[in-house]
C-alpha positions in Angstrom: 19.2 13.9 -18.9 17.1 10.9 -20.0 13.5 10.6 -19.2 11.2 8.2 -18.4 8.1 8.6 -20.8 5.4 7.6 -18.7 1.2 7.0 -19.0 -1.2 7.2 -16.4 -4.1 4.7 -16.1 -6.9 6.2 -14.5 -8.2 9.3 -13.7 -10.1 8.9 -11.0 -9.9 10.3 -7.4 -6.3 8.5 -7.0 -5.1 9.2 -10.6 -5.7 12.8 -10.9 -3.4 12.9 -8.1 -0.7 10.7 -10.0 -0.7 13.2 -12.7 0.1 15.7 -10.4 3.0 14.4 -9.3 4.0 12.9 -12.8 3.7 16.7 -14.1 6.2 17.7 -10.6 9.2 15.4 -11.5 9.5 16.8 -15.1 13.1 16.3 -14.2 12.9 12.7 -14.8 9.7 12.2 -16.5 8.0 12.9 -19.9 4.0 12.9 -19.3 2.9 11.3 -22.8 -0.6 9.9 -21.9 -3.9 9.5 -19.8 -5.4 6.4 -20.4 -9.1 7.1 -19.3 -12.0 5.1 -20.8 -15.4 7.6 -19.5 -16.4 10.4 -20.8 -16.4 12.7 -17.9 -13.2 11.5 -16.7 -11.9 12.8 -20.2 -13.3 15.6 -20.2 -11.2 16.6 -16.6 -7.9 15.3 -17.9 -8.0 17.4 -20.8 -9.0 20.7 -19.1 -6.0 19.9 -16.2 -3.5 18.5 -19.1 -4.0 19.8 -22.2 -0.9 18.9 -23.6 -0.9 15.4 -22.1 -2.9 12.8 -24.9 -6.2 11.5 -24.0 -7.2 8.2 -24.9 -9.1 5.2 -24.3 -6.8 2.0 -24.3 -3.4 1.7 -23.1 -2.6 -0.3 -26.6 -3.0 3.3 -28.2 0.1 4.2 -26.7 1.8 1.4 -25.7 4.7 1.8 -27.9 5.2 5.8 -27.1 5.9 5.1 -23.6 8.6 3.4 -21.2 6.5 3.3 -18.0 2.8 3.1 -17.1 1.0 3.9 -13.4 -2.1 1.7 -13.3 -4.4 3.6 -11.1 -7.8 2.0 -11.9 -9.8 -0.3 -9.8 -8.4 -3.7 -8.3 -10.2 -5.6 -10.1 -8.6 -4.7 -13.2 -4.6 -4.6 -12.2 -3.8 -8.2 -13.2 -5.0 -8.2 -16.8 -3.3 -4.5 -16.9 -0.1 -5.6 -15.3 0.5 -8.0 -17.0 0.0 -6.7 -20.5 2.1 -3.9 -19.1 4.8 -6.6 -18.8 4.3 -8.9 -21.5 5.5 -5.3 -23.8 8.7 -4.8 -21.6 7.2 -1.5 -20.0 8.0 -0.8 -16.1 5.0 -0.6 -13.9 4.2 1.4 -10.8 0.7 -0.8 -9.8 -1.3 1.2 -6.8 -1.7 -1.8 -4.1 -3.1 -4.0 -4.4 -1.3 -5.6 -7.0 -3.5 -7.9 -8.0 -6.4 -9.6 -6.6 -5.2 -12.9 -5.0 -2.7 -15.2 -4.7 -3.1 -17.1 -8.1 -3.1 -13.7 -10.2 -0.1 -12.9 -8.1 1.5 -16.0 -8.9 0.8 -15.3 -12.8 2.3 -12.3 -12.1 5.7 -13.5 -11.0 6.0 -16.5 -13.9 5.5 -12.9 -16.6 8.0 -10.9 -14.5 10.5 -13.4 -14.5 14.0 -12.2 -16.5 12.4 -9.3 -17.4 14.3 -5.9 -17.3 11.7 -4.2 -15.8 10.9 -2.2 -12.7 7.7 -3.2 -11.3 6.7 -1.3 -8.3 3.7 -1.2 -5.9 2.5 1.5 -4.0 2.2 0.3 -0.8 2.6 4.5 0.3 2.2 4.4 4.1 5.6 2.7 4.8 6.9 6.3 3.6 5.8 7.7 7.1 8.7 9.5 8.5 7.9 7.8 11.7 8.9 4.6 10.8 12.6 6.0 10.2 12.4 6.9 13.5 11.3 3.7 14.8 12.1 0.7 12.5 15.1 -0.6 13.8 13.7 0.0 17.2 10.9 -2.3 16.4 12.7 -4.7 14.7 14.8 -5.2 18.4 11.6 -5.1 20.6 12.3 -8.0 23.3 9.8 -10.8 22.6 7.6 -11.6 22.9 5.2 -7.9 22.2 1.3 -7.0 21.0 0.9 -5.3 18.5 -2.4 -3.1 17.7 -3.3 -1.7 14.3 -6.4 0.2 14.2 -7.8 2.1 11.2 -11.5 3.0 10.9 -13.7 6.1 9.2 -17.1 6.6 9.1 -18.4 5.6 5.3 -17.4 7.6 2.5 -18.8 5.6 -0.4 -15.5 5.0 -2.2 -13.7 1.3 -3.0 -17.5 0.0 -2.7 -15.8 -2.3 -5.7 -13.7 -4.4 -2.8 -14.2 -5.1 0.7 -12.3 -3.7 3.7 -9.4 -6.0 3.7 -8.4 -5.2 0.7 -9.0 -1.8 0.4 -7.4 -0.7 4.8 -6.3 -3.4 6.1 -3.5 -4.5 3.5 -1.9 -1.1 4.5 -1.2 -2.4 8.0 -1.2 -6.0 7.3 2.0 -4.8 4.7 3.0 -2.4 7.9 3.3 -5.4 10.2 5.7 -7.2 7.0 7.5 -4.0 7.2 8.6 -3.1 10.5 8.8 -6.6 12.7 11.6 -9.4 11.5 9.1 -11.8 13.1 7.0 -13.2 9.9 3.7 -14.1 10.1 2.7 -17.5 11.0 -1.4 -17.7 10.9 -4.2 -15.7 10.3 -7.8 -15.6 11.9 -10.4 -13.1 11.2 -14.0 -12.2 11.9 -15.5 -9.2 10.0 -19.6 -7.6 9.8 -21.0 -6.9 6.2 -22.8 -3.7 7.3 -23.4 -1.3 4.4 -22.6 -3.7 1.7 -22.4 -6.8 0.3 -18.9 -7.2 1.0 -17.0 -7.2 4.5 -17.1 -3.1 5.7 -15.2 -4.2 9.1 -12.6 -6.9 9.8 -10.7 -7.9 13.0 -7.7 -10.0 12.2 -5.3 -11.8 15.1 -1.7 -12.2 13.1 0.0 -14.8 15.0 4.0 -13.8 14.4 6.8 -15.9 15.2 8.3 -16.1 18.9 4.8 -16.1 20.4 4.3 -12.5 18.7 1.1 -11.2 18.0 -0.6 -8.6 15.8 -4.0 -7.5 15.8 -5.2 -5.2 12.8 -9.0 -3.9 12.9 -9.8 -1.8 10.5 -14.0 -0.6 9.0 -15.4 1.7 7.0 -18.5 2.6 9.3 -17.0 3.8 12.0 -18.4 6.7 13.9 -15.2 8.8 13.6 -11.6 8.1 12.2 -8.9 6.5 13.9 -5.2 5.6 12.4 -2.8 4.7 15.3 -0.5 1.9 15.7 0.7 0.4 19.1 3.7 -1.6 20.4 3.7 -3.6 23.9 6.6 -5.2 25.4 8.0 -5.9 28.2 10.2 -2.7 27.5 7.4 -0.5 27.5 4.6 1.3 25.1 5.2 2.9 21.4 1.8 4.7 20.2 1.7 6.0 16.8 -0.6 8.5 16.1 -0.8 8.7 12.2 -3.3 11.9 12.3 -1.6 14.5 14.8 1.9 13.0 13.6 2.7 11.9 17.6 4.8 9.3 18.9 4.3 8.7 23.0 6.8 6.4 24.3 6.6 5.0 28.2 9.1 2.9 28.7 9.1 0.2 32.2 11.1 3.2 34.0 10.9 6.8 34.3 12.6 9.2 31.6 15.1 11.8 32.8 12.7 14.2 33.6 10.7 12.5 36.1 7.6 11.8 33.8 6.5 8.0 32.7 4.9 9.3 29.1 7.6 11.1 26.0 5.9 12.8 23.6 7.6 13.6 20.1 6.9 14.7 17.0 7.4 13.9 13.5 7.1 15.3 10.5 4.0 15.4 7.6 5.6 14.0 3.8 3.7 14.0 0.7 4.3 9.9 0.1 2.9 9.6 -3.2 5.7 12.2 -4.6 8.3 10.0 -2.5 7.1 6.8 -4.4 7.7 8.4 -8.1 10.5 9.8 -7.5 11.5 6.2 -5.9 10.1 4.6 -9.4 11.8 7.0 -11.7 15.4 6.4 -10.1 14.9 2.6 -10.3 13.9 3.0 -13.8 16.9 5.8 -14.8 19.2 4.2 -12.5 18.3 0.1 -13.3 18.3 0.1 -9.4 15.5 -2.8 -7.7 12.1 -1.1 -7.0 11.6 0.2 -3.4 8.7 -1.7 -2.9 8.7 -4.8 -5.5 6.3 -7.3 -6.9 7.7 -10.0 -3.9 6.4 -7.1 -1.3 3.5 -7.0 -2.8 2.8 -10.7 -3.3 3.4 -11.2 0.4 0.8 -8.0 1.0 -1.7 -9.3 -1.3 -1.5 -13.5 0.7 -2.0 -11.7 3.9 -5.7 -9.9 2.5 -6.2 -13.7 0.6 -5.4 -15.6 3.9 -7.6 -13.0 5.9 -10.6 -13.3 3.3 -10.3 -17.2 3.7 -10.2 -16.8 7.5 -13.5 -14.4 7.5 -15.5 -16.9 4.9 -14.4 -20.2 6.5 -14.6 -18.8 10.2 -11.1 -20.9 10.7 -7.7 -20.1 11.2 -5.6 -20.0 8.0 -1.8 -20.7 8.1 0.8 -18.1 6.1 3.5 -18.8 3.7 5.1 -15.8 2.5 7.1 -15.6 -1.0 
């Protein structure tokens, strides 16, 4: 069976973990190359991967490979990406793709009749709760709330980009995801706490058909909190994304005589899910799970939120 020869770009907290999984599909792909440019950084890929190459620029390898996972900071996928495209490789870009809307537009005029896969890892639609509950969502009676909240005390990572960028484009990309209704507007406040950048944002989505979405998300919180909530006039759906709950009440009783189901669902490794998605795109010329227009609309929520914060106005939406 063909494989996909791939690099790695990044070794790093995130990219030591994309190796991984690179070295688990050896099914479908052929791990030629860490691209790493520090010296420490080196030092771990070659003791983990010693028969993988080491080196310092993608261009060293460039024409060895077919594919490339850019893993490196956000500042640096555009210029990576594209490069990446302009020599006909397929991409898999951790989200987000880019760093506004102009790169992103660049982006899209280089991908453009290209025969390329370009995916982005946008990894928590891969929850196995939103099988579950996607098509419910997507028929909730209008018009419903919706409340995204994700906070954790500081860890002292992504420092590089603020907390829009870094949390909140997972849920923004969420609320894309699993509502038909699109967004219409944006307004959002945020507090620059522990650094120069915004460390906690609240952001009011307006949706279509008098919808609504509210995402708060920081990275000073005093403890850590993923859940995701659904009101309408047919009832409550929480999410709990830590204990892997879903507690439904609905505007009647259940069978049982109780007001609140509990249910379960199960815990998936998403990043393996996402290469294996890539590399069947790739082997099987099939459109990436989760492709550049995903991630354009992903990264004009976080521009449109950033605008909101700075201007302390609300900022209309217009998706790709």
């Amino acid at each position: 069976m063909k494989k996909v020869r791939v690099a790695v770009l990044g070794y790093g907290h995130l990219g030591k973990w994309h190796c991984q999984k690179v070295e688990a599909h050896k099914d479908m792909a052929e791990f030629v190359a860490i691209v790493e440019k520090f010296p420490a950084g080196q030092e771990a890929a070659k003791a983990n991967h010693p028969n993988v190459k080491i080196v310092n620029d993608i261009s060293e390898v460039i024409n060895e490979i077919d594919a490339a996972f850019v893993v490196t900071p956000t500042s640096t996928h555009f210029e990576l990406v594209k490069y990446l495209l302009d020599h006909n490789k397929h991409v898999f870009c951790e989200k987000p793709v880019c760093s506004n809307d102009e790169e992103a537009k660049r982006l899209k005029e280089v991908a453009v009749g290209k025969n390329v896969v370009l995916q982005v890892g946008h990894s928590e639609r891969f929850h196995e709760a939103w099988d579950k509950l996607r098509d419910t969502f997507r028929n909730t009676p209008v018009p419903f709330t919706v409340k995204i909240n994700r906070v954790a005390p500081f860890k002292g990572r992504a420092t590089d980009v603020d907390v829009v960028q870094d949390l909140a484009i997972h849920d923004l990309d969420l609320v894309l995801h699993l509502f038909k209704q699109k967004p219409v507007s944006i307004d959002a406040h945020g507090f620059k706490i522990r650094t120069s950048k915004w460390d906690h944002a609240n952001i009011h989505v307006e949706l279509q058909d008098k919808c609504n979405a509210y995402v708060s998300v920081g990275r000073n919180a005093t403890k850590e909190v993923r859940e995701l909530e659904v009101i309408s006039t047919a009832g409550t759906y929480t999410v709990d994304l830590f204990t892997n709950k879903i507690h439904h009440a609905t505007n009647s009783k259940f069978a049982d005589d109780t007001f609140v189901k509990e249910e379960g669902y199960g815990k998936r490794d998403h990043l393996l899910l996402e290469h294996k998605h890539f590399y069947e795109s790739v082997l099987q010329n099939k459109p990436a799970i989760i492709g550049l227009n995903d991630g354009m609309n992903a990264v004009h929520l976080v521009d449109s939120a950033l605008k909101s914060m700075e201007t302390n106005s609300k900022v209309k939406v217009s998706l790709a």
